[in-house]
C-alpha positions in Angstrom: 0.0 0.0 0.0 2.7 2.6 0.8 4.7 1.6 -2.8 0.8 2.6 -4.3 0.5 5.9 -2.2 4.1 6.6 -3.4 3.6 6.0 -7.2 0.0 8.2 -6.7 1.9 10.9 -5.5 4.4 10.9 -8.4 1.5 10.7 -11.0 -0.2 13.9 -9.5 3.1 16.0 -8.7 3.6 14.6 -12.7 0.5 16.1 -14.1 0.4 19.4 -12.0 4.0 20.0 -14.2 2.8 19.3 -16.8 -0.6 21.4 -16.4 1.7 24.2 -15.3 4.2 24.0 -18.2 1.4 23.3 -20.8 -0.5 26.5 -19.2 2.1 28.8 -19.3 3.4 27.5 -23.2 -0.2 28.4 -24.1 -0.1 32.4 -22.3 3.2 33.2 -24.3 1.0 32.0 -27.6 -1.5 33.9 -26.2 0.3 37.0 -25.5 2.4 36.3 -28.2 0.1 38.4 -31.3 -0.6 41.1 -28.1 1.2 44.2 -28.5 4.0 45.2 -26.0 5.3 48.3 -26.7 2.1 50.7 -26.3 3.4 54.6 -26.3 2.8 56.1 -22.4 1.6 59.6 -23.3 3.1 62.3 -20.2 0.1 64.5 -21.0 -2.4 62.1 -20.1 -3.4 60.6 -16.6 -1.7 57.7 -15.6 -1.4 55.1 -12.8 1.4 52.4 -12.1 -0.6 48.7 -11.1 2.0 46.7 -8.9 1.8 43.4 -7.9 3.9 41.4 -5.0 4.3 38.4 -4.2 4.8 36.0 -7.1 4.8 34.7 -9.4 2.3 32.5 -8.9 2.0 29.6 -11.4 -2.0 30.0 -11.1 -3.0 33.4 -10.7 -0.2 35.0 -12.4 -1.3 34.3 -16.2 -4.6 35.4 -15.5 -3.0 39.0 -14.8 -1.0 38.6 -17.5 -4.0 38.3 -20.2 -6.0 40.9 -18.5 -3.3 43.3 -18.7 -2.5 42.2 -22.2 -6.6 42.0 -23.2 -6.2 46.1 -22.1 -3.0 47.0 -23.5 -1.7 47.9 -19.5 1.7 47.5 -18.0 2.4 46.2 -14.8 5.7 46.2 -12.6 5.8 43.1 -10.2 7.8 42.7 -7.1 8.8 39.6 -7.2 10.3 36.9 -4.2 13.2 35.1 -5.2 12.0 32.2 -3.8 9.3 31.9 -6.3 11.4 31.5 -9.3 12.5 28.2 -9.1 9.9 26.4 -11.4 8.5 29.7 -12.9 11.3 30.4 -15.3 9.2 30.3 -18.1 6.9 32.3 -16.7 9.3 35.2 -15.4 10.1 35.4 -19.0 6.5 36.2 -19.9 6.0 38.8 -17.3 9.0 41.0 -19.0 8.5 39.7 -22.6 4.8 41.3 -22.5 6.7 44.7 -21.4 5.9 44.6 -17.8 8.7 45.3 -15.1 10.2 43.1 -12.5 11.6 44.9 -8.8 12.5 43.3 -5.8 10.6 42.3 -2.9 13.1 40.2 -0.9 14.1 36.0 -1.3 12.0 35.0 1.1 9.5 37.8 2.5 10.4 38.4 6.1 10.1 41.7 8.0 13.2 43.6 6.9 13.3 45.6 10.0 13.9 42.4 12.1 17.4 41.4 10.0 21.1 42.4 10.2 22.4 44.8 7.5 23.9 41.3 6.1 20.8 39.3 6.2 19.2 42.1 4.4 22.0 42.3 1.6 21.7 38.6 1.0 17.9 38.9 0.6 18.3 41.7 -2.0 21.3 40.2 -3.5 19.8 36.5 -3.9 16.4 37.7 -5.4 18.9 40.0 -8.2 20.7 36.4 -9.0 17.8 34.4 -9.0 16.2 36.4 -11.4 19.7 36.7 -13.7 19.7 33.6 -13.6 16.8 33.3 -15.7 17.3 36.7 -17.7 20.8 37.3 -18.0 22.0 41.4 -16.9 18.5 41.8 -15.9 18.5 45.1 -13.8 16.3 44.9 -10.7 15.8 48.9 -10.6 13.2 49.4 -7.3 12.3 47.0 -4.3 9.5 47.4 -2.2 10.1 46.1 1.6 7.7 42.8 2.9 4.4 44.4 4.4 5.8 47.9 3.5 7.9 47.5 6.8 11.2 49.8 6.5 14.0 52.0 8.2 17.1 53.2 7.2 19.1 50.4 7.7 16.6 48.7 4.7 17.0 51.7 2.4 20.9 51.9 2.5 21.1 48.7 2.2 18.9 48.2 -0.3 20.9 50.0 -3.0 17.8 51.3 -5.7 14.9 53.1 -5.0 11.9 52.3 -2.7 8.7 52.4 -3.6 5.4 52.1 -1.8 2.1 52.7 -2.9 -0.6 55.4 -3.0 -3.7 52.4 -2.9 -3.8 49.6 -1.1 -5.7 47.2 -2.9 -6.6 45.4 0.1 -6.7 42.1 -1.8 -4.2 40.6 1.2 -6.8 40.4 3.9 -8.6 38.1 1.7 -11.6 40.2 0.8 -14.2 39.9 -1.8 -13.5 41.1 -5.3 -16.0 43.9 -5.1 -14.6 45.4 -2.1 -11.3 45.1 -3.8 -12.7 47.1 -6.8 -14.5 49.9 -4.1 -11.2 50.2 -2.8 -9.7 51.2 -5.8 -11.8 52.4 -8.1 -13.4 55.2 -5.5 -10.3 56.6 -4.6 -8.1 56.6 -8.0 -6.6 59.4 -9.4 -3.5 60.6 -11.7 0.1 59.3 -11.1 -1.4 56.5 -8.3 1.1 53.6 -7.5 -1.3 50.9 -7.1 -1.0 47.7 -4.6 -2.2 44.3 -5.8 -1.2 40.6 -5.1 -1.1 38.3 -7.8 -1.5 35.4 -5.5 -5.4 35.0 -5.4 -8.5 34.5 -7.1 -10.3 37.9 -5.8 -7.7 39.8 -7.2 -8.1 38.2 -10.5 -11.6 38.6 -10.7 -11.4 42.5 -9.5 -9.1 43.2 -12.1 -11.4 42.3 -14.9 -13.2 45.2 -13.7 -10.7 47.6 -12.9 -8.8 47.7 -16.0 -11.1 48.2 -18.4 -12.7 50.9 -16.1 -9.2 52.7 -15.6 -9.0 52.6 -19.2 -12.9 53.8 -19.8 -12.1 56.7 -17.3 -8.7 57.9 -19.1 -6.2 56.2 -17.1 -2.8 54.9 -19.1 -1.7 51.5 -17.1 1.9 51.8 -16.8 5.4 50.7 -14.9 7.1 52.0 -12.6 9.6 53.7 -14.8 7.1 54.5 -17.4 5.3 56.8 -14.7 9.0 58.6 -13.4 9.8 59.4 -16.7 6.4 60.7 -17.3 6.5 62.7 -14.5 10.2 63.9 -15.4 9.3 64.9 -19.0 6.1 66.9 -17.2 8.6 68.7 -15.0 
């Protein structure tokens, strides 16, 4: 019986990689006829969507084509532990023109670590992810639960950035109140908090997007909005 419960085990551990690889082989054909280079406009109100957390072999592809389906750019903070597994997948995020930052190796609470415990969890997450995309830049991090001091932000080495909306999608809420919380509060030059982690979120986002985009709103990056905002200045 245990030999059985053994050889069951491998079958499903099997099939769930081969669901996953098969999954993510059909988003890049998906995404592959979706434009990715969509001119940001500095004249025109904007917001940058973020997401932490992943990727997620599950949810994350279902962000991807709603961003795609809308012709928005993302930037997601990403945990190096995360990548092992998702290579393919962390190739879609920046092939469809969204931005990857850094969000830590393995999530902790920054402000709890050593200046050296710190540098290894920026450091790691920057190899991990060259490790998949060769000379990949990791330009911004964003600390675990937005926790910080200045011990974090010199040892970080690139810019911080928080948000202006918290999603609230963490506290595992309901779509809609995910879409109140956005969508009634909104406005130009926003830096947006989402995790791409759960099924609320997904659903939401079918709504927001399209709305942001009904309202005016470009969906951009990171470094799409700062060098709108640079070129306004």
């Amino acid at each position: 019986m245990k030999y059985k419960n053994i050889g069951f085990n491998l079958i499903l551990w099997s099939s769930a990689i081969l669901v996953a690889i098969l999954g993510v082989w059909a988003l890049k054909k998906n995404l592959a006829d979706k434009p990715t280079n969509i001119t940001i406009d500095p004249a025109k109100p904007m917001v940058a969507l973020t997401f932490d957390d992943g990727p997620n072999p599950q949810f994350t592809p279902q962000v991807l084509e709603i961003l795609a389906d809308n012709e928005a750019y993302a930037t997601f903070f990403i945990n190096g532990k995360n990548l092992t597994g998702n290579e393919t997948l962390l190739q879609a995020i920046t092939d469809s023109g969204h931005e990857l930052g850094n969000h830590s190796y393995f999530h902790l609470d920054l402000t709890t670590l050593d200046a050296q415990e710190m540098d290894r969890e920026f450091r790691e997450t920057q190899h991990a992810v060259n490790r998949i995309l060769p000379n990949y830049p990791l330009l911004y991090f964003r600390p675990p639960y937005g926790r910080y001091n200045d011990i974090v932000t010199e040892t970080a080495c690139i810019p911080m950035v928080l948000w202006d909306i918290d999603s609230g999608d963490w506290e595992k809420t309901t779509s809609e109140n995910i879409v109140d919380q956005v969508l009634s509060a909104v406005k130009d030059g926003d830096v947006i908090i989402f995790h791409d982690d759960n099924a609320a979120t997904v659903e939401a986002l079918t709504v927001i997007v399209p709305v942001l985009k009904e309202w005016g709103f470009q969906c951009a990056t990171i470094s799409q909005l700062n060098q709108a905002r640079s070129a306004i200045e």
